[in-house]
C-alpha positions as CSV (number, residue, x, y, z in Angstrom):
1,X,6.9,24.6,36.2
2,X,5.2,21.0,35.4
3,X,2.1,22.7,34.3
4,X,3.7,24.9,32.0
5,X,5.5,21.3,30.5
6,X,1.5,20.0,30.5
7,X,0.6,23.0,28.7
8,X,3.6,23.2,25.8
9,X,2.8,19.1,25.6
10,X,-1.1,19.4,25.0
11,X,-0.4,22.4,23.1
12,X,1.8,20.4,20.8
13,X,-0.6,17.9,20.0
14,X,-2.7,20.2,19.3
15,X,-1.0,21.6,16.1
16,X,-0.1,18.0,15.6
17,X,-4.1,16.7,15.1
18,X,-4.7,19.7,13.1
19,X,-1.6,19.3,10.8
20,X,-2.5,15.9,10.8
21,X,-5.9,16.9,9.7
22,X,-5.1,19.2,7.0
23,X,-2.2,16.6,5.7
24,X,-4.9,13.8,5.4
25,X,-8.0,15.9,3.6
26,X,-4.6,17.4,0.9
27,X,-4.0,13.2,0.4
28,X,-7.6,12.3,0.0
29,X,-8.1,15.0,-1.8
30,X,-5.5,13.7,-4.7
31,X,-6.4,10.2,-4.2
32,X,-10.3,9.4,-3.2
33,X,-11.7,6.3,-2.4
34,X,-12.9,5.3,-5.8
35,X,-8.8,5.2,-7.2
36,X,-8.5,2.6,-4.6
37,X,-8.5,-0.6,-7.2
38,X,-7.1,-4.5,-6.4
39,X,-6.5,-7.5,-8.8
40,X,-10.0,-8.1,-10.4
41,X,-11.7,-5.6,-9.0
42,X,-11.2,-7.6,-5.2
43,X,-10.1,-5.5,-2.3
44,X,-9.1,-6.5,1.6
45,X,-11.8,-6.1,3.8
46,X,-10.0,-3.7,6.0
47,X,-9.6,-1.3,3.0
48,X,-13.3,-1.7,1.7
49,X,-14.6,-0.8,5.9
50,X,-11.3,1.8,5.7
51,X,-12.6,3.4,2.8
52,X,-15.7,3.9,4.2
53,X,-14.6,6.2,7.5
54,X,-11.1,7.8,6.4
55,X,-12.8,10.3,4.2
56,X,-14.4,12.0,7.5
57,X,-10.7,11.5,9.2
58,X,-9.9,14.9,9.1
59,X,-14.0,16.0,10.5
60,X,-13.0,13.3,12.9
61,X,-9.4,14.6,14.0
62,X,-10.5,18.3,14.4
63,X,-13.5,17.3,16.4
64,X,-10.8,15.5,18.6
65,X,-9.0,18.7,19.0
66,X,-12.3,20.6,19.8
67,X,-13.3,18.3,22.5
68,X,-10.1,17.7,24.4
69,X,-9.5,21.8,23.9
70,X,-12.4,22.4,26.3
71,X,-11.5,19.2,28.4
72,X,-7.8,21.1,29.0
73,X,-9.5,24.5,29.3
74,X,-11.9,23.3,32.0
75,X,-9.1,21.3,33.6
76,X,-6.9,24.5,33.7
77,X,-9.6,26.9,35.1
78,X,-10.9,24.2,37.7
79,X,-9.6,24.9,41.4
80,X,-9.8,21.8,42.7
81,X,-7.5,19.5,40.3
82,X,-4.6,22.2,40.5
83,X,-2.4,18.9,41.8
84,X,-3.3,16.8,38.5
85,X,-3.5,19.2,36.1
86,X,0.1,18.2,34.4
87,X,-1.1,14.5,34.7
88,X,-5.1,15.7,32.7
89,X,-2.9,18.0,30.2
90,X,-0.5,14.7,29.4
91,X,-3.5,12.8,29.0
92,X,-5.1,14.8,26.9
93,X,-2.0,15.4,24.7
94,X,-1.8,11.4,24.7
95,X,-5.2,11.4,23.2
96,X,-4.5,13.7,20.7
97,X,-1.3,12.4,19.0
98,X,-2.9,8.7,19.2
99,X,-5.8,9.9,17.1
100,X,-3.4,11.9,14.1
101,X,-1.1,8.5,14.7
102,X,-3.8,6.2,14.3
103,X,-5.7,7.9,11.3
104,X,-2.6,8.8,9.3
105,X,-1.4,4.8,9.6
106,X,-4.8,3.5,8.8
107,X,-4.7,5.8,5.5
108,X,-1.0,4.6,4.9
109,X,-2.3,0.8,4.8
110,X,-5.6,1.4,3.5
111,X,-4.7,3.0,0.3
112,X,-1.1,2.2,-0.3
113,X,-0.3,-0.9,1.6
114,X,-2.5,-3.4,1.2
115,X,-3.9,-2.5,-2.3
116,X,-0.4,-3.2,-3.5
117,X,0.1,-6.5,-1.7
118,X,-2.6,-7.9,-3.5
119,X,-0.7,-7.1,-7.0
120,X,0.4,-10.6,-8.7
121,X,4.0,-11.1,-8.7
């Protein structure tokens, strides 16, 4: 029973990287990097480095997906982990929703957050 709970968990995250994926190429898409403006031209740091990496996010998010897919298919073929697989499946499923968390809050900051902190008043 647990490893059909790994399974529907990694499974999950799955269709959560690649929705993540899709969601932030569609918000790139309408806003690239060169709408991304600041008082006089001046931008934080962390959205000039930001700006550099978060158009390959969704490249990035579905190569992810690709390489913990044949880390889970391995780990549910192999014989000898049959005791751990839950545990590797949960793992994996960890991995995957901290990636689609962490790129779609670094695109939140980068181009909506801190460009309008900067604003005067």
């Amino acid at each position: 029973m647990t490893r059909w709970i790994g399974a529907f968990l990694y499974l999950s995250s799955l269709i959560a990287v690649l929705v993540t994926a899709s969601h932030l190429s569609g918000v790139l898409a309408l806003f690239p990097a060169a709408s991304l403006t600041g008082p006089g031209g001046h931008l934080p740091l962390m959205t000039r480095f930001n700006a550099q990496w978060l158009p390959q996010s969704p490249l990035l998010l579905c190569g992810v997906g690709v390489a913990t897919l044949l880390a889970a298919l391995y780990v549910w073929r192999a014989q000898r982990g049959a005791p751990h697989r839950a545990f590797v499946l949960a793992t994996l499923a960890a991995l995957n929703y901290f990636s689609a968390l962490f790129c779609s809050l670094m695109l939140l900051v980068t181009w909506f957050y801190l460009p309008r902190l900067m604003l005067p008043g």
